[in-house]
PALODO-405668 format. One line per field, with one value per residue (C-alpha): residue number from 1; residue in three letters; x, y, z. Coordinates in steps of 0.001 Angstrom, whole numbers, plus 524288, in hexadecimal, padded with zeros to 5 digits. Layout:
nr <- [NUM_...]
rest <- [ala_...]
east <- [X_...]
north <- [Y_...]
up <- [Z_...]
***
This chain:
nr <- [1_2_3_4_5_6_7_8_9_10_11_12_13_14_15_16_17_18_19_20_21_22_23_24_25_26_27_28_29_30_31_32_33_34_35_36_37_38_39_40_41_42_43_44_45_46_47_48_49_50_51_52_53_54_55_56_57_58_59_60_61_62_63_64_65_66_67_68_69_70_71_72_73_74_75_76_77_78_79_80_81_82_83_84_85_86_87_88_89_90_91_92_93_94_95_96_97_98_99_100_101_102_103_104_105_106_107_108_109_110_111_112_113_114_115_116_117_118_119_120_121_122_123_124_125_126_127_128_129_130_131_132_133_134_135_136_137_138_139_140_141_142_143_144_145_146_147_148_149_150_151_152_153_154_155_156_157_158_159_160_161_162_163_164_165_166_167_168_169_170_171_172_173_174_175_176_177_178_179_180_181_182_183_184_185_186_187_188_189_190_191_192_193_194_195_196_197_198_199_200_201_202_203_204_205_206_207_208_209_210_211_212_213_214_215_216_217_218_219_220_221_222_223_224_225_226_227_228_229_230_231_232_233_234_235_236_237_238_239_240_241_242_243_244_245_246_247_248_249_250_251_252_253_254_255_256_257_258_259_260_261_262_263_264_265_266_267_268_269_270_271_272_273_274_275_276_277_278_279_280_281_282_283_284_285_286_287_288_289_290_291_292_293_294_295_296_297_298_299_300_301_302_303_304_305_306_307_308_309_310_311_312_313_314_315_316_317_318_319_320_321_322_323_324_325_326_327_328_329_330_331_332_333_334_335_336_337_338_339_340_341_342_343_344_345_346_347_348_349_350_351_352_353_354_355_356_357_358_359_360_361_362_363_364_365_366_367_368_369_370_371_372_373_374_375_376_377_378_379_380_381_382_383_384_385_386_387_388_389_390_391_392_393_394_395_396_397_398_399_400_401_402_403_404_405_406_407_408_409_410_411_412_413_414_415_416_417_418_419_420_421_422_423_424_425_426_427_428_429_430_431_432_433_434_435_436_437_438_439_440_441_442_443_444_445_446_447_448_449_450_451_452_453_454_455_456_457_458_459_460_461_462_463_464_465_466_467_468_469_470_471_472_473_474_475_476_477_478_479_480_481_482_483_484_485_486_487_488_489_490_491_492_493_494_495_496_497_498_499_500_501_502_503_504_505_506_507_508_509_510_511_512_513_514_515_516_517_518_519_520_521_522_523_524_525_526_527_528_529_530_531_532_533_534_535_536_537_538_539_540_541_542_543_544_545_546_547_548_549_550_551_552_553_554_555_556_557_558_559_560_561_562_563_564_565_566_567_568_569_570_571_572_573_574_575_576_577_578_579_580_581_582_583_584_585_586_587_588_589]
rest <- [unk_unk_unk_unk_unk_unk_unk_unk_unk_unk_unk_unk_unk_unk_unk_unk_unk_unk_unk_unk_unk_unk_unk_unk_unk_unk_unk_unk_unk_unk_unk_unk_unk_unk_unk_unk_unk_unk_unk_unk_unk_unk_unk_unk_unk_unk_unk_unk_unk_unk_unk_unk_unk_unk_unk_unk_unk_unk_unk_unk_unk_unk_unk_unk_unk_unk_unk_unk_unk_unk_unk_unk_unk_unk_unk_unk_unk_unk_unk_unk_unk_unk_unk_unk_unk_unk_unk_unk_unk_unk_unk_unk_unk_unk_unk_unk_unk_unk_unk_unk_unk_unk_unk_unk_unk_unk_unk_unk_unk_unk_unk_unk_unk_unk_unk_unk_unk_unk_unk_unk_unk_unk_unk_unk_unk_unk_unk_unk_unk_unk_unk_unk_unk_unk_unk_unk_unk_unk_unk_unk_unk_unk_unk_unk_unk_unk_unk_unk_unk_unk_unk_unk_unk_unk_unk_unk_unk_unk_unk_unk_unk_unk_unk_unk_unk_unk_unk_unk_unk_unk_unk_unk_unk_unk_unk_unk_unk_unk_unk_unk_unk_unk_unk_unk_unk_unk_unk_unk_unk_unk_unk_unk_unk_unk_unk_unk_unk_unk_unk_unk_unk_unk_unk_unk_unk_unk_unk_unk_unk_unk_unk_unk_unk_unk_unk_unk_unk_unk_unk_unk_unk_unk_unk_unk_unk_unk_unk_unk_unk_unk_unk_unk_unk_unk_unk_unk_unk_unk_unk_unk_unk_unk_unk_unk_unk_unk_unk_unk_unk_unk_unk_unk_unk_unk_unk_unk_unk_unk_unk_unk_unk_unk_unk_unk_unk_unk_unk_unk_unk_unk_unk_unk_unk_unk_unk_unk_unk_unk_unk_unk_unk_unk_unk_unk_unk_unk_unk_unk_unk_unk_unk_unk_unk_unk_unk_unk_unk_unk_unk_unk_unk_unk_unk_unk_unk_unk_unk_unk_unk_unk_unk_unk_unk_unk_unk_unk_unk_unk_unk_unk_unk_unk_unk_unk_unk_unk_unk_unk_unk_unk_unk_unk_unk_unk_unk_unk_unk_unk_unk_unk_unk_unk_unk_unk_unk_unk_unk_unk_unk_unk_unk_unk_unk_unk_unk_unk_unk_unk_unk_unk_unk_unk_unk_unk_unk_unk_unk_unk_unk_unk_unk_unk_unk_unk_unk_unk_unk_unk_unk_unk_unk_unk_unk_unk_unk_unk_unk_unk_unk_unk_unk_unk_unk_unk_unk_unk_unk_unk_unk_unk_unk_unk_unk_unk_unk_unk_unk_unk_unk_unk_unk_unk_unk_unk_unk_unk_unk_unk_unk_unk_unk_unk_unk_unk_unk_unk_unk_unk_unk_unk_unk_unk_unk_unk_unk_unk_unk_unk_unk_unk_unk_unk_unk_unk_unk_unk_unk_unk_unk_unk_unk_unk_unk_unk_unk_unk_unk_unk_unk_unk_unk_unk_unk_unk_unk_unk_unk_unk_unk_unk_unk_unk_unk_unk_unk_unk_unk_unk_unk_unk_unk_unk_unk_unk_unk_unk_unk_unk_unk_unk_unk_unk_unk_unk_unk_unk_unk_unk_unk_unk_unk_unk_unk_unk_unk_unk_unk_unk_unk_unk_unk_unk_unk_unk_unk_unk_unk_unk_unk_unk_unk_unk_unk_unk_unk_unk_unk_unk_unk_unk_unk_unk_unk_unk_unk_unk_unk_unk_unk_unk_unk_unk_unk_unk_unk_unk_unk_unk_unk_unk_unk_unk_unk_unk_unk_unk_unk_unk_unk_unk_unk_unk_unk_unk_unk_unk_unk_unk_unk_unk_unk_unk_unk_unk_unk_unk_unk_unk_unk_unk_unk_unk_unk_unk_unk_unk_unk_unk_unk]
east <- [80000_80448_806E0_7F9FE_7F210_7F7F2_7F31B_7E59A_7E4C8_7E8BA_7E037_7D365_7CD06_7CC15_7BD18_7B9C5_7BD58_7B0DB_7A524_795CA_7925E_782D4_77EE7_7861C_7855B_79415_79FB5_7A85F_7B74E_7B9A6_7C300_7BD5F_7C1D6_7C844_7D04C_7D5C5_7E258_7E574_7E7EF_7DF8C_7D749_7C8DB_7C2B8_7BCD7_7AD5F_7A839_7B332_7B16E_7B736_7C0BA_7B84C_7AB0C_7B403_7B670_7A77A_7A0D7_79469_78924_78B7E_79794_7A138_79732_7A145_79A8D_79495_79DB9_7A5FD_7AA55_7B330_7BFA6_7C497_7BEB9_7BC2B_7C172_7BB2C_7BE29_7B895_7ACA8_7AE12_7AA78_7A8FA_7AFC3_7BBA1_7C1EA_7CF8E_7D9D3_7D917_7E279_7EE4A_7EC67_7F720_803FB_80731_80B9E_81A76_81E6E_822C6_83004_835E8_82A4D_82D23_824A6_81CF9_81DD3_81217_80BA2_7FECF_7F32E_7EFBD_7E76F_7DAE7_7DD0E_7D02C_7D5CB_7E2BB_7D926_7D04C_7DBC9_7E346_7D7AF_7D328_7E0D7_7E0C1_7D3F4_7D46A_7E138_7D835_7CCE2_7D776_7DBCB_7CE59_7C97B_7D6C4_7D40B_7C616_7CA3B_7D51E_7CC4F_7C049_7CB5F_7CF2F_7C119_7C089_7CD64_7C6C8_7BA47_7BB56_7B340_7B001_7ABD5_79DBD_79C60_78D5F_78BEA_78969_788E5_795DB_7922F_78834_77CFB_77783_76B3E_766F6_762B0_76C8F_77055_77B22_77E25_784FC_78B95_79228_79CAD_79F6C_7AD91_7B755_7BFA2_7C6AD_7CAF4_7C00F_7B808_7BB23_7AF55_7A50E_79F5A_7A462_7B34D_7B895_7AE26_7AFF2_7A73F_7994F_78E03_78A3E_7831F_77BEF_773E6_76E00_76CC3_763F8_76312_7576B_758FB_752E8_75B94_7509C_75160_7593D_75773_761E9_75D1C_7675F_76803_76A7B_7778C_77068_766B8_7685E_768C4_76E3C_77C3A_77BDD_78819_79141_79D5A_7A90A_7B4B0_7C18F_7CD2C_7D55D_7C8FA_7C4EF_7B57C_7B17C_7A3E2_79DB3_792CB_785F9_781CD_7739A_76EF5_777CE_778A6_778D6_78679_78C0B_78B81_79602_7A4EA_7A123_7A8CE_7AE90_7A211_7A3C7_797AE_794A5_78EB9_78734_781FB_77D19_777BA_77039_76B33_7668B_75EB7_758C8_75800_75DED_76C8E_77578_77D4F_78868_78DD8_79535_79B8C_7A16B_7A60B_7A7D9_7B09B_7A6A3_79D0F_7A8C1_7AE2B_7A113_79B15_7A70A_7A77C_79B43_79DC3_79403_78753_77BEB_77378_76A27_76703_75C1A_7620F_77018_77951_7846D_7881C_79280_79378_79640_7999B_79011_78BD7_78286_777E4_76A04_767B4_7708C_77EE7_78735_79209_79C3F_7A8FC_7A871_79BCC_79472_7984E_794A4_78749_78566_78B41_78285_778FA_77579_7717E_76644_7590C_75900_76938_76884_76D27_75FCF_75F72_76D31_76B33_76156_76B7C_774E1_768BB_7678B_7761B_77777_76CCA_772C2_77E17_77787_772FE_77F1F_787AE_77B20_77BCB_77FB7_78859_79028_78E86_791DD_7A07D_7A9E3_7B27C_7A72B_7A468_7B3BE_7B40D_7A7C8_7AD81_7BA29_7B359_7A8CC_7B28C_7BB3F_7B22B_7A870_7AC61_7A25A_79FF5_7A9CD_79B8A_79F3F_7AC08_7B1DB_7AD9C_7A607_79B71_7996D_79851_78D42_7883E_788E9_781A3_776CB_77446_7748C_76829_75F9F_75B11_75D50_74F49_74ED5_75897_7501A_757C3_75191_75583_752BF_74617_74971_7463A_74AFE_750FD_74781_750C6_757F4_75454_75BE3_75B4A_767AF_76513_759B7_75335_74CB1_73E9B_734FD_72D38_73193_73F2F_73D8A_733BA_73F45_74844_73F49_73DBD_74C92_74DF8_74304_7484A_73B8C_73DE9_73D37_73CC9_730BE_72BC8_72B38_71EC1_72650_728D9_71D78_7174D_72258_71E0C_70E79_712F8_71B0F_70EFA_705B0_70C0F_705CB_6F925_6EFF5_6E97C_6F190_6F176_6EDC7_6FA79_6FA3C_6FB61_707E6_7136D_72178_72F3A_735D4_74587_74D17_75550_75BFF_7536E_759C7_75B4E_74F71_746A7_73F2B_73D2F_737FD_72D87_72B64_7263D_71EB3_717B5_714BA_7109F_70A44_70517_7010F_70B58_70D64_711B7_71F0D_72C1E_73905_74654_75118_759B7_7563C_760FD_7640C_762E4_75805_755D8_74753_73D03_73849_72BC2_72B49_71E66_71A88_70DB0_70427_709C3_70662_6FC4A_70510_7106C_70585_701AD_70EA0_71352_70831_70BDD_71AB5_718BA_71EF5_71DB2_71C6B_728B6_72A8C_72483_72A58_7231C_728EC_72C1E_72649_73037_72BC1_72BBB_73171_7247A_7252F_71A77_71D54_71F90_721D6_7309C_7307F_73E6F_7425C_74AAF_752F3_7470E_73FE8_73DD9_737F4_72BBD_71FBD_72716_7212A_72A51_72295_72BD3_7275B_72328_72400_72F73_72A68_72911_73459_73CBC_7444A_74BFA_75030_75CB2_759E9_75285_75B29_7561B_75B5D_760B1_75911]
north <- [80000_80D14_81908_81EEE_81148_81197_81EF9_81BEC_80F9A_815DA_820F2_815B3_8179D_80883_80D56_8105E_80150_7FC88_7F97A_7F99B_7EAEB_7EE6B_7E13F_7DE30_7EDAC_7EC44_7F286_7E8B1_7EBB7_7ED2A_7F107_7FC2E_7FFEC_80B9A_802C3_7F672_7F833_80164_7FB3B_7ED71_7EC32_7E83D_7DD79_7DF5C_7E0F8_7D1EE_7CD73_7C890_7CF22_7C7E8_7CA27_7C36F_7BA03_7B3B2_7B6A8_7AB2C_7AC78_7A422_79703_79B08_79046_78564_77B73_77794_76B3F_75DEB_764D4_76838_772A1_76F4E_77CFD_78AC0_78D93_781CF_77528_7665E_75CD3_754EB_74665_73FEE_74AF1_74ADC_75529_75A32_75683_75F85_768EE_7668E_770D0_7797F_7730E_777BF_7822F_77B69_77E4D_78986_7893E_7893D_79691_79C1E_7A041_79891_7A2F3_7A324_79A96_7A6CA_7A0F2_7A7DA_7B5B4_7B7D6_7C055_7CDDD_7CAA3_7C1A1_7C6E6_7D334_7C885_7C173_7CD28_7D608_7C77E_7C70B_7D583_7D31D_7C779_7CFB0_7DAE6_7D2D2_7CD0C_7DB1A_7DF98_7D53D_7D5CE_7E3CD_7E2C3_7D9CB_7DFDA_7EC9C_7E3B3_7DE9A_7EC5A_7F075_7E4E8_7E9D7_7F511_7EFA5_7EDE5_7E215_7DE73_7D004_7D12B_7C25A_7BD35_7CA01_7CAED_7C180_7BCE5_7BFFE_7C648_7C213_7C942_7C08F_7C451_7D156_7D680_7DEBA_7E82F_7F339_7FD6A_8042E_811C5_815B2_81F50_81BE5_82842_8218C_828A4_8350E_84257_839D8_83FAD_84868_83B4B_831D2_8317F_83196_827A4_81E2D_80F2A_80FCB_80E09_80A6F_81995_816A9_8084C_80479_7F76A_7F756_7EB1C_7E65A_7DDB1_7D0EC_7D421_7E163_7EA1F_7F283_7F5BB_7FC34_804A2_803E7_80E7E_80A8A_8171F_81555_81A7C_810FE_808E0_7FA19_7ED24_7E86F_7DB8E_7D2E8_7D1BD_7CD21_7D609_7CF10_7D8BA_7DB64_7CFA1_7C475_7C30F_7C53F_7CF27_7CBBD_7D8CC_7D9E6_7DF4E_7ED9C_7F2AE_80057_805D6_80B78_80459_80A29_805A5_7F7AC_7FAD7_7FF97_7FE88_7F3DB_7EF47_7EC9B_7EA4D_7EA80_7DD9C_7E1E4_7ECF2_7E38A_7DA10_7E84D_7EA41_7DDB0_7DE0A_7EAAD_7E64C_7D7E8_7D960_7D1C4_7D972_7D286_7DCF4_7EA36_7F5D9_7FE75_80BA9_817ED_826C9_82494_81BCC_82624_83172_826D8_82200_82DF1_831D3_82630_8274C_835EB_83B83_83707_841F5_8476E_84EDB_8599D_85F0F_86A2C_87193_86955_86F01_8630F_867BF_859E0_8535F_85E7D_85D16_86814_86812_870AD_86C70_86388_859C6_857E8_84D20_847E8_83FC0_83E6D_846A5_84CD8_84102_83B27_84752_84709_83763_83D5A_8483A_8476E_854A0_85D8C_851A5_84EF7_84E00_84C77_83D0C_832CC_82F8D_83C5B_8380C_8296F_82DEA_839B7_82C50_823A2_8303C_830C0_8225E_82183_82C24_8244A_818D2_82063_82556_81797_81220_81CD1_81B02_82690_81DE7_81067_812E8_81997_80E06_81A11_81B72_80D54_80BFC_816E0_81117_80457_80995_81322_807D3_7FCCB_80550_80AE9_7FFBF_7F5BC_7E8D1_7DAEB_7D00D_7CB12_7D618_7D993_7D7BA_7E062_7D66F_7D391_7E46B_7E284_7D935_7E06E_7EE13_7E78B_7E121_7EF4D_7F4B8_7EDEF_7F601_8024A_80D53_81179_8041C_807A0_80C0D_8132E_8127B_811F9_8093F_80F1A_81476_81D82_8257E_81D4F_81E38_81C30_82A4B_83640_83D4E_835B4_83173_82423_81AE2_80E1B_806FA_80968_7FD26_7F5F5_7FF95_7FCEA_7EBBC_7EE97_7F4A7_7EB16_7DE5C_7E49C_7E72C_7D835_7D215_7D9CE_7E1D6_7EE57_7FC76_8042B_802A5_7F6D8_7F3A8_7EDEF_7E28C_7E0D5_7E360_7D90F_7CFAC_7D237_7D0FE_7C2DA_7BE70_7C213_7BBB9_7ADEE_7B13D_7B287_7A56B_79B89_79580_787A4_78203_782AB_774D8_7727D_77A4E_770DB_775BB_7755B_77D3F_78061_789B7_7917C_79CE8_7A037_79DC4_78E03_7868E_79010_78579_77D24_78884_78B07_77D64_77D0F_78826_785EE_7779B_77AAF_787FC_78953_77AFB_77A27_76B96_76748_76E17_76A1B_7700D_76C11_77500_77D63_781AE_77EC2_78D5C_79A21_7A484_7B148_7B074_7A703_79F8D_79600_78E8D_787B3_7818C_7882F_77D2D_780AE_78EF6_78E7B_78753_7916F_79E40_797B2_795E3_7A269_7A890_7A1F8_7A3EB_7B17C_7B1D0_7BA9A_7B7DD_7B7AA_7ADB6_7A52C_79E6B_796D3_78B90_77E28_77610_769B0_75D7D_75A84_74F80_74A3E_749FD_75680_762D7_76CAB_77D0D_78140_78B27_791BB_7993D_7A2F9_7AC36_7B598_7AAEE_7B277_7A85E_79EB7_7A559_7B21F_7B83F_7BAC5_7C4C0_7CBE1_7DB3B_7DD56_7EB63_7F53A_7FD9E_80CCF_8113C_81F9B_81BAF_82088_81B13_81D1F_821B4_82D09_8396A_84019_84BBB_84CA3_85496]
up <- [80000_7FD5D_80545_7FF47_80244_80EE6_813EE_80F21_81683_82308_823C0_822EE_82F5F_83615_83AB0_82C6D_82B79_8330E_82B21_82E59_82B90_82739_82C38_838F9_83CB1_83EAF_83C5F_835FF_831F9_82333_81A87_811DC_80427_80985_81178_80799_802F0_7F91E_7ECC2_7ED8D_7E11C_7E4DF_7DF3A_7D0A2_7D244_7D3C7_7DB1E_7E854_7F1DE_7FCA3_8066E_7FE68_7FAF5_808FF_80FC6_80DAE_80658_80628_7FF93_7FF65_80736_80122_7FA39_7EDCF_7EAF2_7ECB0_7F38D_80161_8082A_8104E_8127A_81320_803F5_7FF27_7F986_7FB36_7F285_7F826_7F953_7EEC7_7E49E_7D6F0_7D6E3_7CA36_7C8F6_7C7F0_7BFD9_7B3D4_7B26C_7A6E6_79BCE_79A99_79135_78316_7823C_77922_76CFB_768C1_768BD_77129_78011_78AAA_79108_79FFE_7A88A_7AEC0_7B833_7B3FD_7B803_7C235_7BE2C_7C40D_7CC01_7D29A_7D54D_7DBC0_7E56C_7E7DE_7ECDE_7F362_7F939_80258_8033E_80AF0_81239_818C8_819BC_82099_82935_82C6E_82FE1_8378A_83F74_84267_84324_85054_85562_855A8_85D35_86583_868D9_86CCE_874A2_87BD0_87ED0_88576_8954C_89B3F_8A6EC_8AC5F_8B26A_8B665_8B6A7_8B626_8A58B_89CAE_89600_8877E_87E59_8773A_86AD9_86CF7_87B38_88297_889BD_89334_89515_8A021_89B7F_8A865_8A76B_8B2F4_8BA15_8BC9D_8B751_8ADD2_8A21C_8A058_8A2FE_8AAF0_8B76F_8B79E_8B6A8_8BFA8_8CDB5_8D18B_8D578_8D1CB_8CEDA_8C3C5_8C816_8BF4B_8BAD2_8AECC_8AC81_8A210_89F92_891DC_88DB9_880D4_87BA0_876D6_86680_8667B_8658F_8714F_87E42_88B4B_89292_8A089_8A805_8B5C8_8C034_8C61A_8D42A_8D2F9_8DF89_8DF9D_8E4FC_8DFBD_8E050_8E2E3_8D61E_8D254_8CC2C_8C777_8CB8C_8C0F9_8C665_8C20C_8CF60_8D1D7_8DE8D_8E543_8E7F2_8F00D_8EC64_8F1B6_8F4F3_8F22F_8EB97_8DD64_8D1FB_8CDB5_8D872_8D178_8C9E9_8CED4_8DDC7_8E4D8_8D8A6_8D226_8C2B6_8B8DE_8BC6A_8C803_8C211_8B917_8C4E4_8CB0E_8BED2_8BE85_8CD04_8CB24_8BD24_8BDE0_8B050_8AED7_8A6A0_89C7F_899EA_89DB6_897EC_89FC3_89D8F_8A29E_89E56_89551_88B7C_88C10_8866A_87D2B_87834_873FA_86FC9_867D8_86033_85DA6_8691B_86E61_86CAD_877B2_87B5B_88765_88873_89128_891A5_89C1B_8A267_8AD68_8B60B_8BAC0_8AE2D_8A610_89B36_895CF_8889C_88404_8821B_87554_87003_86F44_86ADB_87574_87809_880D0_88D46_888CF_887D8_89525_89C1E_8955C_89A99_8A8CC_8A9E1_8B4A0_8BD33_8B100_8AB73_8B0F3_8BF8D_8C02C_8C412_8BFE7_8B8C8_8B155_8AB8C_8A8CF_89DEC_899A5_89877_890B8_8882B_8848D_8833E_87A0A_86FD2_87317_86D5B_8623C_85D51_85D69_856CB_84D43_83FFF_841CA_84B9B_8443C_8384E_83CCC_83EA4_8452C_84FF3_85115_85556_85E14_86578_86530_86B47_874B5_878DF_87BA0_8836F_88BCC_88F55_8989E_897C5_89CC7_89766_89134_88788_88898_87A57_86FAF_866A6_8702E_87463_8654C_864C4_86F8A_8680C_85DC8_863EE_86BA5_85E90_859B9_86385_85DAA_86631_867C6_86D5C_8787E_884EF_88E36_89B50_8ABC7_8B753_8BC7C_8C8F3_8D400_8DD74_8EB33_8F48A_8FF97_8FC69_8FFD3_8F6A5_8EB35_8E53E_8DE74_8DA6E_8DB5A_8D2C8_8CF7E_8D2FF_8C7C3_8BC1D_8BD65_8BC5F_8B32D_8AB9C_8ADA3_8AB24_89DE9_89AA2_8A04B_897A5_88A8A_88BFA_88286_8871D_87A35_87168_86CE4_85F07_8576C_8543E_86360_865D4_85DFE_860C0_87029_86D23_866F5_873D0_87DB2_87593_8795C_88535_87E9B_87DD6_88843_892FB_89730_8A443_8AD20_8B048_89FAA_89EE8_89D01_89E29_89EFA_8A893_8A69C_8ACDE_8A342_8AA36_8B679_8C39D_8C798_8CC36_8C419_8BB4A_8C7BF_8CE1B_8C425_8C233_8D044_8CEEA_8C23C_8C71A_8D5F5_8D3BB_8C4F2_8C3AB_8B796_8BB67_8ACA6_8AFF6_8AFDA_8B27D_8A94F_8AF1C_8A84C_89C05_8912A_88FE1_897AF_89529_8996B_8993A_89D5E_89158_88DFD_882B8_87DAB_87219_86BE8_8705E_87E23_87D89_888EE_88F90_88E1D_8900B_89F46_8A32C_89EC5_8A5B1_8B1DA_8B0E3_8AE24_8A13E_895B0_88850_885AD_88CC4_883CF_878D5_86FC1_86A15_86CA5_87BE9_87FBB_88359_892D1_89A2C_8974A_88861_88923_8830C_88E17_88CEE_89271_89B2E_89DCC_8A854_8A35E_8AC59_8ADA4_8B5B6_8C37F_8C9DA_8C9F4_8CA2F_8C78E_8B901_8AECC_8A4D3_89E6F_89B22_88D23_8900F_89595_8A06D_89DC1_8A15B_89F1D_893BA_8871F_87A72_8749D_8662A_86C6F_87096_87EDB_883B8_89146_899BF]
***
């Protein structure tokens, strides 16, 4: 290559190298025109390209009739099948004539075509090699910039595109980086400032943010924190205290904010992120600011913001005074600024799910750079090709299927001067059964709508006597000696006497489950009406035959089950709760 080729390869931008895969919604890593070598011919019009030339295509690696493959590309002859012979060597040239010069034995030339694939074919397969190497290194370096941290029992190990799931998101208040000394409290450990429990539905349509006040007061409960040399520390459990407290004091790590959570909500968390002051600077600054909106001139002395009435787009400092900023919104609590934070988070959301932002490979790599060095998360998630997969299935939502609500609370009736909260009775589990049964918050679409109307109307149609039911009883994820347990109860007081009980169910589920065949719909509609279940509950299908020979429904206890007797209707219906979306903009007031 030339000094000329040379300076035009080096001035290529590596970001302007990633390229929008239309039907992954990926960036993938490809070598542009702009980017070959100077000098390589392309292929004549017709000619397959290296790269068609090794994807496989259907019918493709089929060997043809009579015979058989040994080797990748290459054929063996089937037993039994007539082969050609050799094939016979062209003849010799006839000697020359007397007084005539032999003319040299050149092979034949090769067609220019050919010389052209054959040379742009190795050009590219050292290309592809090239890219793919640097395409992982680059992953690899992401990954070395990602912090984890081992939560136990805590979270789940991995991550499953196919399942709801649950992830708290926990901001700091722990002064780390440079300019920070003017945030949170000095000298802190890093308590649990921000949290929200972000929940993500198992079809992908919607998601709830439920922000939980960091002077809300609850019970810690016992957890386990494994210390830097591998050893695991026992701390005890604490009563009354704040909820932020379950993170940083007496060496508590997010494990133990996660068991808090779980405590309060009845809802077990599968992952966390954490962060601190620094992601919010290098985040927005990532993304190229984060619009908001005031709906009245600020001048904190406290955090130092100070922006005029209307919008502005922020980043950096800016934008983590604006998230810090409590005494100049609403009633200057903690409250006030949780929904400042759900306001910023949601333009947040809108501007990395902008096309603005996804269609700039330079972007894309900042955020990647800025996200994986500021976020610290559960070994369940701690390399970058699962926060990937996770990235992607959060993606799916819309954002005006993102509700942004808070733990209903009220004020703590035991102070006088009120300084922090407790939760509010009966709206709050209502809340919090519907995040646990996947129930949606945002508005419900007519095809959800219709697909609900079908589910209740299993319920729908006569019941049989109780003493006609026959089942199955296994226990597939609720706490040992359930299925006995309900086997007693059905049998002694429901007069269910054609029951049986077959252990442990050959696989874990999260819900209770009852499976009937359609001549056993009755059947299934009683005992669902005295077990308390929903319609979802139900699943037609297939009965199994008893010990007896006699087809019987299976009832499964899933890891819902609360208890014989105890009713397990699931709402079809979020409460009414204070709430915001993300893909609409409110100004802070």
């Amino acid at each position: 290559m030339d000094a000329q080729g040379r300076g035009r390869a080096d001035n290529i931008d590596p970001a302007d190298q990633w390229v929008l895969n239309p039907n992954s919604g990926e960036y993938e890593l490809r070598l542009t025109p702009s980017g070959a070598q100077p000098g390589v011919p392309r292929p004549r019009r017709g000619t397959p390209s290296a790269a068609a030339r090794t994807r496989s295509a259907p019918g493709r690696d089929r060997a043809a009739p009579g015979r058989e493959r040994d080797a990748p590309g290459r054929e063996r002859d089937a037993p039994g099948t007539d082969v050609p012979g050799p094939r016979r060597r062209r003849s010799e040239p006839p000697e020359p004539l007397p007084g005539r010069r032999r003319g040299r034995n050149r092979p034949p030339k090769k067609s220019k075509a050919k010389k052209i694939l054959l040379w742009t074919g190795g050009s590219m397969a050292l290309v592809l090699v090239a890219v793919s190497g640097a395409a992982y290194a680059y992953l690899k370096h992401l990954e070395g910039n990602v912090q984890t941290t081992d939560v136990g029992t805590s979270g789940k190990s991995g991550f499953s595109k196919d399942e709801a799931f649950n992830l708290l998101i926990i901001g700091t208040d722990k002064r780390t980086g440079a300019g920070n000394s003017g945030y949170g409290d000095k000298g802190s450990v890093g308590h649990a400032d921000t949290n929200i429990l972000l929940h993500v539905s198992k079809d992908r349509t919607n998601a709830t943010a439920l922000s939980i006040p960091r002077d809300l007061i609850v019970d810690i409960p016992e957890c386990k924190s494994k210390q830097p040399d591998g050893t695991e520390k026992i701390i005890r459990g604490t009563d009354n205290v704040r909820f932020n407290t379950s993170l940083g004091q007496d060496d508590r790590n997010p494990g133990c904010t996660m068991d808090t959570v779980k405590a309060v909500t009845g809802i077990s968390v599968d992952h966390f992120m954490m962060a601190d002051f620094n992601a919010v600077k290098t985040l927005t600054s990532a993304v190229g600011g984060v619009e908001v909106c005031l709906a009245k001139n600020v001048d904190d002395s406290n955090s130092h913001l100070k922006l005029s009435a209307g919008k502005h787009v922020i980043e950096g400092e800016q934008a983590l005074a604006f998230v810090r900023t409590r005494h100049s919104f609403g009633n200057a609590g903690d409250l006030d600024r949780i929904k400042v934070q759900q306001q910023f988070i949601g333009s947040l959301i809108r501007k990395m799910s902008s096309s603005d932002t996804l269609t700039s490979p330079t972007k894309l790599i900042k955020l990647a750079e800025a996200a994986t060095k500021a976020l610290t998360v559960d070994t369940g998630i701690g390399n970058v090709s699962t926060l990937k997969d996770m990235a992607l299935e959060l993606k799916k939502v819309p954002p005006k299927n993102i509700t942004f609500t808070t733990v209903p609370v009220v004020d703590n009736p035991a102070e006088k001067v009120h300084a922090t909260v407790v939760v509010k009775p009966g709206v709050a589990q209502g809340v919090f059964d519907a995040i646990r049964d996947d129930v949606s918050f945002s508005a419900v679409k007519a095809k959800e709508k219709k697909e609900a109307a079908a589910v209740a109307a299993r319920l729908k149609g006569s019941r049989s006597a109780a003493s006609d039911i026959r089942v199955d009883i296994y226990n597939g994820g609720a706490q040992a000696g359930s299925a006995q347990e309900t086997l007693n109860w059905l049998q002694n007081t429901e007069g269910v006497l054609k029951s049986s009980q077959l252990g442990n169910a050959p696989e874990t589920l999260g819900k209770t489950t009852l499976e009937y065949s359609p001549d056993q719909a009755d059947q299934a509609r009683k005992l669902a009406d005295l077990m308390g279940l929903s319609g979802s509950a139900l699943k037609p299908g297939k009965s199994e035959k008893n010990s007896q020979g006699l087809p019987a429904i299976v009832l499964t206890l899933g890891k819902d089950f609360k208890g014989a007797g105890v009713k397990l209707t699931a709402p079809t219906k979020a409460p009414d709760v204070e709430k915001s979306t993300a893909d609409k903009t409110v100004c802070a007031k």
